[in-house]
N, C-alpha and C positions, 0 to 999 in steps of 0.2 A: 504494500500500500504506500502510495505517497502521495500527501497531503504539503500545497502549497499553499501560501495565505500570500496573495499579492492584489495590487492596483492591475485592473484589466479589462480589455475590452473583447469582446464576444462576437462573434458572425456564425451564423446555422445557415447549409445552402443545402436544398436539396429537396426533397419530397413538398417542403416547405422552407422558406427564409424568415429568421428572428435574429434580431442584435441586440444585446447588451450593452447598452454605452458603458465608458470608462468609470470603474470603482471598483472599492473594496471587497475582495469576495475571497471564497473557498475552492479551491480546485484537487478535488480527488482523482487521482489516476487508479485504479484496481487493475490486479494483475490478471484478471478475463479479459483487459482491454479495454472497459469501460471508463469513459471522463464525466464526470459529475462536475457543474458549478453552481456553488450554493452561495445566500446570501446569509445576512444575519437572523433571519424571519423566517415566516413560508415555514414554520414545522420539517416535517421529512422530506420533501419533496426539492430536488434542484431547481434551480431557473434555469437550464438548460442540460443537456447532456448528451454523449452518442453512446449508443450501446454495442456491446458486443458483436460475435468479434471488429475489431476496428484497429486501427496500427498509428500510433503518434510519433511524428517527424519534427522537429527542432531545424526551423529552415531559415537560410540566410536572409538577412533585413533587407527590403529594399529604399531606396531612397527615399518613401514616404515613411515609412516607418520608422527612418533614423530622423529623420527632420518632426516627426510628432514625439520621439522622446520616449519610443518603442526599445526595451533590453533586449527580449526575444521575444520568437514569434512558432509559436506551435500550430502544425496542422494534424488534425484529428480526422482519418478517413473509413467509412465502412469499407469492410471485405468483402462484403456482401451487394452492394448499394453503392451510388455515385453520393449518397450524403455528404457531408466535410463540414467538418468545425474547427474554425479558427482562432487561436487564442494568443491576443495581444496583451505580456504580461509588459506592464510601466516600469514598475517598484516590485520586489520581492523582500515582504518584511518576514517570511520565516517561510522553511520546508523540513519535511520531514518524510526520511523512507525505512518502512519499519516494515521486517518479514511478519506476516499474520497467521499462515500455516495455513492449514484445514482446519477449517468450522464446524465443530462438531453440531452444529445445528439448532436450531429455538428448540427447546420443549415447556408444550405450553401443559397450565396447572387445567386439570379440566376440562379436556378436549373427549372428542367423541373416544375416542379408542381408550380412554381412563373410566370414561364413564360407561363403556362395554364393558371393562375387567369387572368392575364395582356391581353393574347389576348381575353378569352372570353371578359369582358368588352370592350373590341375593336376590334370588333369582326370586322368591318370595314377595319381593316390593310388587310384582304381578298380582299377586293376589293367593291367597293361601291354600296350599296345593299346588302351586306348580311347582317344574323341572323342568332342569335343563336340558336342553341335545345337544346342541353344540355351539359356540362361537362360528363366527364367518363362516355361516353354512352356505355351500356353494351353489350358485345357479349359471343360468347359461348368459345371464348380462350381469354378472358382478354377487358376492356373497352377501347375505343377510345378516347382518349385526350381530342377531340372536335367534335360533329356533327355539322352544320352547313347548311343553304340553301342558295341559293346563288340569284342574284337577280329574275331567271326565277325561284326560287322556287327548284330546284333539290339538291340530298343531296349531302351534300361534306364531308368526313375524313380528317381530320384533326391531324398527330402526329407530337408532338413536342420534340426536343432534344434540350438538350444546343450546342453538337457538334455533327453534323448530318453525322453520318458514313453507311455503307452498311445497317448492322446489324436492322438501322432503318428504312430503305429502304422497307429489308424483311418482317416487320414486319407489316410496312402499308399495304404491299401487300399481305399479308392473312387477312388481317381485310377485303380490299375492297374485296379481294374474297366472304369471306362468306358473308358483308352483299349484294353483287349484289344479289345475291340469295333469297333475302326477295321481293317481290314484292312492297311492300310499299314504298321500298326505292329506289328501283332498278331504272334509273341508278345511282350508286354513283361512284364521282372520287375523287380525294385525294391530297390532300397537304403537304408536305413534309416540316415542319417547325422548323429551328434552330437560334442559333446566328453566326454559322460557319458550312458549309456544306462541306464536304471534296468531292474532284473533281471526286472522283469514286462513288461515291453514288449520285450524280448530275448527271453523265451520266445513270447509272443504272436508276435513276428516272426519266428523260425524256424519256429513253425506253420503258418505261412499262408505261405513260402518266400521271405517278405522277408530278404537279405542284412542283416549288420548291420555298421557301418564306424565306430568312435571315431576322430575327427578330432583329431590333434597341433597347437593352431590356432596354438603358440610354432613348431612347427618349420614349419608351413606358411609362417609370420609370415618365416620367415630368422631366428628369435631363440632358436632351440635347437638346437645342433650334435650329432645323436644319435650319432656316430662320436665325438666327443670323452667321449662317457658310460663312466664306470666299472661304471655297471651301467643 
């Protein structure tokens, strides 16, 4: 990674043209080859940038550039694309190149695949009498979260969100299509399971006879004693 903090000025050509007039900014180089320039504001997001892959050249000034008071002058090219980003650095008040390694990656608290381990061992929060079958039970467009039978024995689907919107809705609903279609299984009905279910996917799924189940993922955690609760 190298991070320079200089006075500079910016030109985008290509698919689209943007400039940056002359100021203070951030310029990240990443070693996928990507140039980010950020400002002091604007959260995560750059005021400009080229993505990968992309190849950066350090090219001779030419006489407009020495006469405006141009140090260098960076060209930023896709490998992919005629795009090109130009970067007129004025003043370079600090740099820095620091190897970063491999990332070993976000892991976020509370994600679907936490909140699958969490229900299958409690598998119970369904309702008393059921059992498990199996985690990421397999179909022919992608695995089911959770199969599951319930206390007469019949199969139940099971998918889980952190925030349960339509999109997850749809998604149960071609699972139980195809599996009603196995005879072994057939009938299977479905559960609709998150920590927050947004109110149109709640209607959506009691239309089409998907159950819907908000997940407590503190009390499932052991980190919320709902007996100790005042209200």
């Amino acid at each position: 990674m190298r991070v320079v903090i200089a006075e500079c000025r910016v030109d985008y050509s290509g698919r689209l043209d943007a400039h940056l007039p002359r100021a203070k900014r951030v310029i990240m180089v990443k070693a996928d080859g990507s140039v980010l320039i950020h400002s002091d504001g604007g959260s995560y997001k750059p005021l400009n940038w080229m993505s990968p892959p992309a190849r950066l050249t350090e090219v001779t000034l030419d006489e407009m550039d020495e006469e405006e008071g141009v140090e260098q002058r960076w060209e930023v090219n896709s490998t992919k694309t005629d795009d090109r980003l130009v970067i007129r650095l004025f003043e370079v008040f600090d740099e820095l190149n620091v190897d970063l390694g491999i990332d070993p990656g976000l892991t976020k608290d509370g994600v679907e695949a936490h909140l699958q381990e969490l229900l299958a061992d409690q598998i119970e929060t369904l309702g008393p009498g059921y059992r498990l079958v199996r985690r990421e039970f397999p179909t022919a467009i992608g695995p089911v979260d959770i199969m599951a039978r319930d206390a007469d024995g019949a199969s139940v689907a099971v998918e889980i969100k952190r925030v349960g919107g339509i999109d997850g809705v749809e998604q149960l609903t071609r699972y139980l299509e195809l599996l009603n279609r196995d005879p072994l299984l057939a009938p299977v009905t479905g559960v609709f399971a998150a920590q927050t279910i947004k109110p149109q996917a709640r209607v959506l799924a009691q239309d089409r006879g998907i159950r819907c189940l908000v997940l407590d993922y503190d009390a499932m955690r052991g980190m919320d004693d709902s007996d100790s609760r005042l209200f």
